[in-house]
N, C-alpha and C positions, 0 to 999 in steps of 0.2 A: 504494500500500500504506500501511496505516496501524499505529499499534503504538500501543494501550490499558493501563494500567496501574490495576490492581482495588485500592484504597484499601484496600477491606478485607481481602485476601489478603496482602496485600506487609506480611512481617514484619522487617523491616530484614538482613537477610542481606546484603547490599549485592555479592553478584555479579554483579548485570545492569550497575552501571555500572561493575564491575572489567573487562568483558569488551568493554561498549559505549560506552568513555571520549567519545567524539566524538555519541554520542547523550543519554549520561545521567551523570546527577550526583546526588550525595547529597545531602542538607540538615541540618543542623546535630543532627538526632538521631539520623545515620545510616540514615534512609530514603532509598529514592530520592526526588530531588524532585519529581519528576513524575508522583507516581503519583497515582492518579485522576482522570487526563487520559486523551485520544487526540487523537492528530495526526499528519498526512502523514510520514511516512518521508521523509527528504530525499535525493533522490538520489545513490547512493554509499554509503548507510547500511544496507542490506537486511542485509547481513550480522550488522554487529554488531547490528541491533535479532533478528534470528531468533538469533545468536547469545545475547541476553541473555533472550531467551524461553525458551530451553533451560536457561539454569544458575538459570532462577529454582522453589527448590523447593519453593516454594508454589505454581506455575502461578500468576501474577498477573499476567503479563505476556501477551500475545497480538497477533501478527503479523496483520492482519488484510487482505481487500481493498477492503473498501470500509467507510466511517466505521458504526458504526453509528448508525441515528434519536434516537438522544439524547445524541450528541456535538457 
């Protein structure tokens, strides 16, 4: 499973790493730091990465299964 994070969606509401501390983290202007990435879910993380899918309310965040072609 993989979790993609849409650079242009993610408007610093900073829930996803309040809820997925062991996945994700902010960056000095209170974005997430990782957004506009996608990478493997690390085993043990499913949860908090679907959990920080859910409290993100822009939908920016997305749980996925396999990488998409231009990751």
């Amino acid at each position: 499973m993989f979790i993609s994070i849409d650079a242009d969606k993610c408007m610093g509401h900073g829930r996803c790493y309040a809820v997925a501390p062991d996945l994700l983290s902010d960056d000095d202007e209170g974005f997430v730091a990782q957004r506009g990435q996608c990478w493997e879910i690390p085993e043990g993380l499913l949860g908090q990465a679907e959990e920080a899918a859910d409290a993100c309310p822009e939908g920016a965040i997305a749980v996925l299964e396999t990488a998409p072609s231009n990751a």
